[in-house]
VEXDOTOR-759912 format. One line per field, with one value per atom (N, C-alpha, C): x, y, z; residue in three letters. Coordinates in steps of 0.05 Angstrom, whole numbers, m for minus. Layout:
N
x (X|...)
y (Y|...)
z (Z|...)
residu (ALA|...)
This chain:
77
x (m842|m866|m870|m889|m900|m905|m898|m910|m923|m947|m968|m968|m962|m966|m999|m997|m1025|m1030|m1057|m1058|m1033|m1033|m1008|m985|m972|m952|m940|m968|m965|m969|m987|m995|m953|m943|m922|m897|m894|m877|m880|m894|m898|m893|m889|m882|m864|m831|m819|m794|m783|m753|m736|m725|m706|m682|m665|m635|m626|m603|m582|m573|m577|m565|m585|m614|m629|m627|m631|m622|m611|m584|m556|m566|m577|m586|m607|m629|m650|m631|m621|m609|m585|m581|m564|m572|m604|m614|m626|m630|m649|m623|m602|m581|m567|m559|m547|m551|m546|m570|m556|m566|m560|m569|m595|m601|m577|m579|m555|m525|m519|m494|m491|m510|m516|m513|m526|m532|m509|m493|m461|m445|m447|m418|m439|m462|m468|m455|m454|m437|m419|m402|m369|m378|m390|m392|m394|m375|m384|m413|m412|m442|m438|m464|m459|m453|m445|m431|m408|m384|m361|m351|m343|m340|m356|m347|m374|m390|m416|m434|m433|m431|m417|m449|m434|m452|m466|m487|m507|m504|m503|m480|m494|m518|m532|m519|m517|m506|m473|m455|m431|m418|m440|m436|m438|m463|m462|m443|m427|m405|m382|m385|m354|m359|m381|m380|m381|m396|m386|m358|m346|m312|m297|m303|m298|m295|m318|m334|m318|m324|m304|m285|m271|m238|m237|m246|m249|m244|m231|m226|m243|m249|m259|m270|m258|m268|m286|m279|m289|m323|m324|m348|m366)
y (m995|m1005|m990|m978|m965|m982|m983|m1006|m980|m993|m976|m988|m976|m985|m1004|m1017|m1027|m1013|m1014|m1006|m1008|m1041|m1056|m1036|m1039|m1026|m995|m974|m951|m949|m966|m970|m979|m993|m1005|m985|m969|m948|m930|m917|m907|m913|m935|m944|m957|m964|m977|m952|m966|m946|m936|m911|m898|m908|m912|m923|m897|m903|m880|m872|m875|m847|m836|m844|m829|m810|m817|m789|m776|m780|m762|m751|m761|m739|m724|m720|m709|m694|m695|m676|m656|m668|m649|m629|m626|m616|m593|m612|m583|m561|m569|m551|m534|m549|m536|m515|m491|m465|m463|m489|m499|m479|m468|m450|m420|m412|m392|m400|m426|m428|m439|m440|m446|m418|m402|m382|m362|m369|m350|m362|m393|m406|m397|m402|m416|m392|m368|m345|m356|m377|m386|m421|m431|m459|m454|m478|m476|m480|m473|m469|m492|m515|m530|m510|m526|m513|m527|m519|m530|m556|m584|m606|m619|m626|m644|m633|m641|m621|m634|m610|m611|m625|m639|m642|m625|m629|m605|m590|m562|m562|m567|m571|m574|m606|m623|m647|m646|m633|m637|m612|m591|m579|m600|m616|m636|m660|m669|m686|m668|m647|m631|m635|m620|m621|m651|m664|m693|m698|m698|m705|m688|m660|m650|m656|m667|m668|m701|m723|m744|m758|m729|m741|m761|m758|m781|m761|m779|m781|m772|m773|m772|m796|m818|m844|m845|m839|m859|m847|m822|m806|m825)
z (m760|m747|m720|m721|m691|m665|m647|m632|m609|m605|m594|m563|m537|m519|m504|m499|m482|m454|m443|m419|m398|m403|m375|m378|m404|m413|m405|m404|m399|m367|m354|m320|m305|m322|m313|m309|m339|m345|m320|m318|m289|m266|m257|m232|m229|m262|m255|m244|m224|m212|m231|m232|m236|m235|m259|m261|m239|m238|m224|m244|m276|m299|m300|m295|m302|m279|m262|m235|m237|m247|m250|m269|m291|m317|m305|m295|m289|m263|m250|m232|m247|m259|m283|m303|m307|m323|m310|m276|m254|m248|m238|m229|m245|m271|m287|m303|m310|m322|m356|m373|m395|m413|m415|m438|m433|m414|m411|m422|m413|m424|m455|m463|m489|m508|m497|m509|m508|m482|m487|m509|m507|m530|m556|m564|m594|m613|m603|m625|m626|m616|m622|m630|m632|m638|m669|m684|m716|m723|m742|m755|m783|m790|m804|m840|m854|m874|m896|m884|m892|m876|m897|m875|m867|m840|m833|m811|m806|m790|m759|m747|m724|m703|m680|m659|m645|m643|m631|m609|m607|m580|m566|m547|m527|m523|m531|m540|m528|m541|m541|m506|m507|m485|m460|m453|m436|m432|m459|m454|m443|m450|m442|m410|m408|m367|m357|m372|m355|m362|m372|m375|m360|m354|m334|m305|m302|m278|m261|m279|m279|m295|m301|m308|m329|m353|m376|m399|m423|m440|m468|m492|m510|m520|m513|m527|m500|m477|m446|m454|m466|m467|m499)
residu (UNK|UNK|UNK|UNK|UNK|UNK|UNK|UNK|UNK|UNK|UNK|UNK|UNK|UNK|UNK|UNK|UNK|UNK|UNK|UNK|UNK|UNK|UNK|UNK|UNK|UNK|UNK|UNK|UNK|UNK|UNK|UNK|UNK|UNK|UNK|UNK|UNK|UNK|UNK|UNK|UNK|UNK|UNK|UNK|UNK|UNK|UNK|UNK|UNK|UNK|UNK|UNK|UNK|UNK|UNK|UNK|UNK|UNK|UNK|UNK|UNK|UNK|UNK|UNK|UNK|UNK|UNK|UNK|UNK|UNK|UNK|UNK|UNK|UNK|UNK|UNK|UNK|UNK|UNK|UNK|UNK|UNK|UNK|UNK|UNK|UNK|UNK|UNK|UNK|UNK|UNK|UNK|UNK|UNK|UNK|UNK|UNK|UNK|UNK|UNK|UNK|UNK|UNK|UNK|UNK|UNK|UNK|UNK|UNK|UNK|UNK|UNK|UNK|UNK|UNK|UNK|UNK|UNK|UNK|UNK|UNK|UNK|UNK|UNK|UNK|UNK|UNK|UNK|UNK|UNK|UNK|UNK|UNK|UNK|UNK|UNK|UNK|UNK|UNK|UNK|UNK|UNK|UNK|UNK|UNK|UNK|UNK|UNK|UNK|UNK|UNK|UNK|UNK|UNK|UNK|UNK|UNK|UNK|UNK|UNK|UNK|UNK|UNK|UNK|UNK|UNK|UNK|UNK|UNK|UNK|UNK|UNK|UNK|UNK|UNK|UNK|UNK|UNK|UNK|UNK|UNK|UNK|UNK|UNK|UNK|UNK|UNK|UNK|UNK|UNK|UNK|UNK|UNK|UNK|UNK|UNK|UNK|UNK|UNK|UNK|UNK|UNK|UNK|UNK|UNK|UNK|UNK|UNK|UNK|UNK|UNK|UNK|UNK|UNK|UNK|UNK|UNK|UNK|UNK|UNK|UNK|UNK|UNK|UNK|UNK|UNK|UNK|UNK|UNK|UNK|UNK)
């Protein structure tokens, strides 16, 4: 089922505040130079095929640097 916004709905979206993930994500996306580092690993990332199909690296490149970044785990991610 589609649910179609109303005026109120789309007037509101706009003016409600920013979580602090959404910051950290949107400041993570300005600083970080993602299509370059994308484009050095994807010759070495598996390619779907054999097994099971792997997470998207743009996807799994971003969990690596946040686990980096604050010291967590595989499950913490």
């Amino acid at each position: 089922m589609n649910h179609q916004l109303s005026f109120a709905d789309s007037e509101y979206q706009n003016k409600r505040r920013q979580t602090r993930k959404e910051k950290f994500l949107g400041r993570m996306e300005m600083l970080m130079p993602w299509s370059r580092l994308e484009a050095l690993i994807e010759p070495h990332y598996p390619k779907a095929g054999n097994g099971r199909r792997p997470y998207p690296l743009a996807t799994m490149l971003r969990i690596h640097c946040m686990q980096q970044w604050y010291n967590m785990s595989d499950p913490a991610m």
